[in-house]
C-alpha positions in Angstrom: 71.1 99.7 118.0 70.0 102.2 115.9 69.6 105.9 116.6 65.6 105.6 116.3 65.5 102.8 118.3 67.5 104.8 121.2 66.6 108.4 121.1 63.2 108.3 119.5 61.5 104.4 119.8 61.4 104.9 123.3 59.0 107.9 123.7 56.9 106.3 120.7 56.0 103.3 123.2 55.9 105.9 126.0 53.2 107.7 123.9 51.1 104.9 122.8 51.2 102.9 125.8 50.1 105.0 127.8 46.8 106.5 126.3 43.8 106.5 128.6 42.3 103.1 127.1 45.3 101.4 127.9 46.0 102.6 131.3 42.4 101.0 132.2 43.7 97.9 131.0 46.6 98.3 133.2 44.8 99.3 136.2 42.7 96.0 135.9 45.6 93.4 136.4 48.8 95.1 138.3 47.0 96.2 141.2 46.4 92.2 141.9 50.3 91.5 141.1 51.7 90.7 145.7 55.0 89.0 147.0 57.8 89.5 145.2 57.2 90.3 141.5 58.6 90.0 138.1 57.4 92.8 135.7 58.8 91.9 132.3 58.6 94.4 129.7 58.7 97.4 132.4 59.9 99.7 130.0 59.3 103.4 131.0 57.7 102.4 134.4 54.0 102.6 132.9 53.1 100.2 135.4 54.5 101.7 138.5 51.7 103.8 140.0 49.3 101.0 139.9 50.9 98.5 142.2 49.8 98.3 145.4 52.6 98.7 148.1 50.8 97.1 150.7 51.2 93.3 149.1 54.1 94.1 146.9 57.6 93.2 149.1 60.1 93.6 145.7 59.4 94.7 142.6 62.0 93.4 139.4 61.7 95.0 136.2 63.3 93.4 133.2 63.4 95.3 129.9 66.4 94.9 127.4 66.2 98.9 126.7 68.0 100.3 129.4 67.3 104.1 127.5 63.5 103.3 128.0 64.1 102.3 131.9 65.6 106.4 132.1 62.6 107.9 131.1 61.1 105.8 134.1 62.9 107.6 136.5 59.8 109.7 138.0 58.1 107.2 138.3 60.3 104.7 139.9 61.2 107.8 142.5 57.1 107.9 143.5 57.6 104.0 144.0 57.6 103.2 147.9 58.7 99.8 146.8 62.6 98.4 147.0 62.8 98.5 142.9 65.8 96.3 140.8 66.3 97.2 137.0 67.6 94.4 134.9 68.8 95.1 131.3 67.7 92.2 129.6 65.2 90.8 127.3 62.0 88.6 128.2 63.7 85.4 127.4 66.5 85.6 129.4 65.7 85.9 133.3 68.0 85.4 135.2 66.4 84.4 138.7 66.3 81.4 140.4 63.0 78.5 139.8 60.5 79.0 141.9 61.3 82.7 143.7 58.6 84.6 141.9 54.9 85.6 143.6 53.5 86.9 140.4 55.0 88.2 137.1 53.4 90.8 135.2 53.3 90.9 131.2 51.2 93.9 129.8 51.9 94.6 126.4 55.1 93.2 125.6 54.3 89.7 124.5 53.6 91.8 121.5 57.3 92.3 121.2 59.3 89.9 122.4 61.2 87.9 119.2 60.7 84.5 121.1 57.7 84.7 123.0 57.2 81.0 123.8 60.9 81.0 124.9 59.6 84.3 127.2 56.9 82.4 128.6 58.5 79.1 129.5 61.0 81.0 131.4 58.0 83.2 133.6 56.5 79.7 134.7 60.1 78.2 135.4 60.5 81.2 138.4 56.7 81.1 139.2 56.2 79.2 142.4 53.8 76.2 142.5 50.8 78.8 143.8 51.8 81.6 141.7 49.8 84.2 138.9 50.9 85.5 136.0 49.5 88.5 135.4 48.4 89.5 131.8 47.2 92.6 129.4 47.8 92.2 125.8 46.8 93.1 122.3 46.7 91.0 119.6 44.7 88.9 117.2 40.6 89.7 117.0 38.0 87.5 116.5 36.9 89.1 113.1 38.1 87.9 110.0 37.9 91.1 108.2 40.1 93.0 111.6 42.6 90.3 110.8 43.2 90.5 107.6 43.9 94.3 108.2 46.3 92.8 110.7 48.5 90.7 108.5 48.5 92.9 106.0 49.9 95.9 108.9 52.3 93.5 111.0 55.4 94.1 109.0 55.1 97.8 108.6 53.8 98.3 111.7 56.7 96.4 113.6 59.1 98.5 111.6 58.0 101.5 113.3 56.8 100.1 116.8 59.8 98.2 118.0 58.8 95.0 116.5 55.4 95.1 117.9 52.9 92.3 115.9 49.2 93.3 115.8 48.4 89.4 115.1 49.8 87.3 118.1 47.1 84.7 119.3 47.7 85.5 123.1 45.5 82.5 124.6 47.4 80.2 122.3 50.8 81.8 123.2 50.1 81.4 126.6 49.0 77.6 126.3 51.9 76.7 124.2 54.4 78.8 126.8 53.3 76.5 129.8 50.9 78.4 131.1 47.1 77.6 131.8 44.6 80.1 131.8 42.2 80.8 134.9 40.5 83.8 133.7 40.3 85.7 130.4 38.9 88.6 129.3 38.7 90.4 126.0 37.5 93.3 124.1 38.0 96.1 121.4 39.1 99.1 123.6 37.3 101.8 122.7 39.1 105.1 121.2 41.5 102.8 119.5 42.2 101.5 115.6 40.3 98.3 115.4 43.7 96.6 114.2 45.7 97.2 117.3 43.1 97.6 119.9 42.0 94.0 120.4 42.7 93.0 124.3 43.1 90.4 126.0 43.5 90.2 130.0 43.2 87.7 132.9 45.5 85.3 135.1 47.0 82.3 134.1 48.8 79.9 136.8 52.3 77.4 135.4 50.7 73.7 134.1 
């Protein structure tokens, strides 16, 4: 790892993850997430304040950058929820099938080198009536946005962690095992055209 990946990459995400735009987006899924709950992606505890402690039992955050889960530590502290921290990436969880409520993906598919790989594992510990929860940017509807896209995903990733501006999350999310019960999408206002497409909603394992 290098030293911008663990001394500065972290309060870069910190930073532009949690701008007022995309805290609405949070607050529109995680407050649903109840049971126990698998949070992948948790990095600096961005999430934290919005779940609600009255249907959340357990609360598992898996994020491979264990430098990023430090800077969570106020906000974990605030949490009146038992809270585990697991240092791993998305496509390696390591719980059992079919022990999970809800997971919770917000703006990490993004990220993640093997996605699909990612997703398949979320529905494997999903039980037969459980949600993932979803936020995501990624590709927009307009030709013109996504040529800007392509044209940014390389640089872009260089200097956001390996973020990708141009991942079709419906099609991610079909292909990963999941199908889709509600979706949502939207420019979010106050944000570059070529990163702020969202897309948000529930999906349930196929």
């Amino acid at each position: 790892m290098s030293l911008y990946e663990r001394y500065v990459l972290p309060h870069f995400i910190n930073c532009a993850c949690g701008t007022k735009p995309i805290r609405k987006q949070r607050q529109k899924v995680v407050p649903r997430a109840r049971g126990t709950v698998l949070e992948i992606g948790v990095g600096t505890g961005l999430n934290l304040p919005y779940y609600d402690g009255a249907k959340v039992d357990r609360l598992i955050g898996l994020d491979p950058s264990e430098r990023s889960w430090d800077l969570a530590a106020e906000r974990a502290a605030q949490l009146a929820i038992p809270l585990e921290f697991i240092g791993l990436p998305g496509e390696e969880i390591p719980l059992a099938s079919n022990s999970v409520d809800t997971v919770v993906v917000t703006f990490s598919l993004c990220t993640i080198p093997d996605p699909i790989t990612a997703l398949q594992g979320m529905a494997r510990v999903l039980k037969a009536d459980g949600e993932l929860l979803f936020a995501e940017h990624g590709a927009a509807p307009d030709e013109k946005v996504r040529r800007w896209q392509d044209r940014l995903d390389r640089p872009w990733g260089a200097i956001a962690g390996g973020c990708h501006l141009n991942r079709d999350i419906p099609l991610l999310l079909k292909s990963g095992g999941f199908q889709t019960r509600e979706l949502e999408s939207m420019y979010l206002p106050g944000t570059p055209r070529f990163a702020g497409f969202n897309y948000w909603g529930v999906a349930q394992a196929s």
